[in-house]
N, C-alpha and C positions, 0 to 999 in steps of 0.2 A: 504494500500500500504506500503511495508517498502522495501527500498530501500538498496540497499550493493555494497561493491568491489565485486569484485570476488576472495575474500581469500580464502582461504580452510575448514574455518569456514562455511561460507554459501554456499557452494557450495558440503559440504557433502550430502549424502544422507539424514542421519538421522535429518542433520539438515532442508533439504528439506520439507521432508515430514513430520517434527511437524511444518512448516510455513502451507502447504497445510491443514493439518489436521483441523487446525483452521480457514481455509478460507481467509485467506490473501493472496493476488496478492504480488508475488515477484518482484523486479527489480533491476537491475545488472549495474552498469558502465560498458564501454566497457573496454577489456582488458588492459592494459600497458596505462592507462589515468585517472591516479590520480588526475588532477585538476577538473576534472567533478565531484568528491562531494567537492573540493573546499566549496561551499556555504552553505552546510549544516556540515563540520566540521565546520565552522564558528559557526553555530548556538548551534551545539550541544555546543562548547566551551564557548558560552556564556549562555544556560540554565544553564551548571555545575557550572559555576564558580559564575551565579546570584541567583542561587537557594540552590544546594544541598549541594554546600562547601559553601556559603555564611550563609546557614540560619543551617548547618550542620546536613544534613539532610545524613547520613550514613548508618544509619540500621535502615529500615522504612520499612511498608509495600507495598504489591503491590496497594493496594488502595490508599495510600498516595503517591505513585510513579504519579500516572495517575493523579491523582486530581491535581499535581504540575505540574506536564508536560503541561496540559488542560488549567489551570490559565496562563502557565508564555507564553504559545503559544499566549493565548490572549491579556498577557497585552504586549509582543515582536509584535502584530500587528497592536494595537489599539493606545498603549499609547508610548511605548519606541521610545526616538527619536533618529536617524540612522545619524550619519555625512554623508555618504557616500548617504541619500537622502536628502543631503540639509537642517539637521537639522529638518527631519518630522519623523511621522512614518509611516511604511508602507502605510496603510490603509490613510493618508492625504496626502501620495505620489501620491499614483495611481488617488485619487477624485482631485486633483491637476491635473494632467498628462490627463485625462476624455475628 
């Protein structure tokens, strides 16, 4: 799944169809409602800032792209603790919340 605005970036054709090509399910905010990826600029602002400027990770490859993104997903669900849940994370949020 990867998700977007509706800029003109993703919304090209060309860019269209190398999403399709490679079998990924698109999905689009609705129009003029910029706070709907709200929660995921959130997140992407903190993989950057925890990972790839932090550890400076700049010109790397696509394998060390994914392998970082994969780790920091886990440790941002497993282990990072969130003020805004109460000082848990995710994952002892919700087994709390249960």
């Amino acid at each position: 799944m990867l998700h977007s605005d509706q800029g003109s970036v993703y919304t090209s054709s060309a860019y269209q169809l190398a999403v399709k090509e490679r079998g990924i399910t698109m999905s689009m905010s609705r129009k003029g409602t910029p706070a709907d990826n709200a929660p995921i600029e959130s997140f992407h602002a903190c993989l950057k800032s925890e990972t790839f400027i932090l550890e400076g990770l700049t010109c790397t490859t696509t394998a060390i792209v994914e392998q970082t993104v994969r780790e920091y997903i886990s440790y941002y669900n497993s282990i990072r603790i969130q003020t805004k849940l109460n000082n848990q994370s995710p994952v002892e949020f919700r087994r709390l919340a249960a």
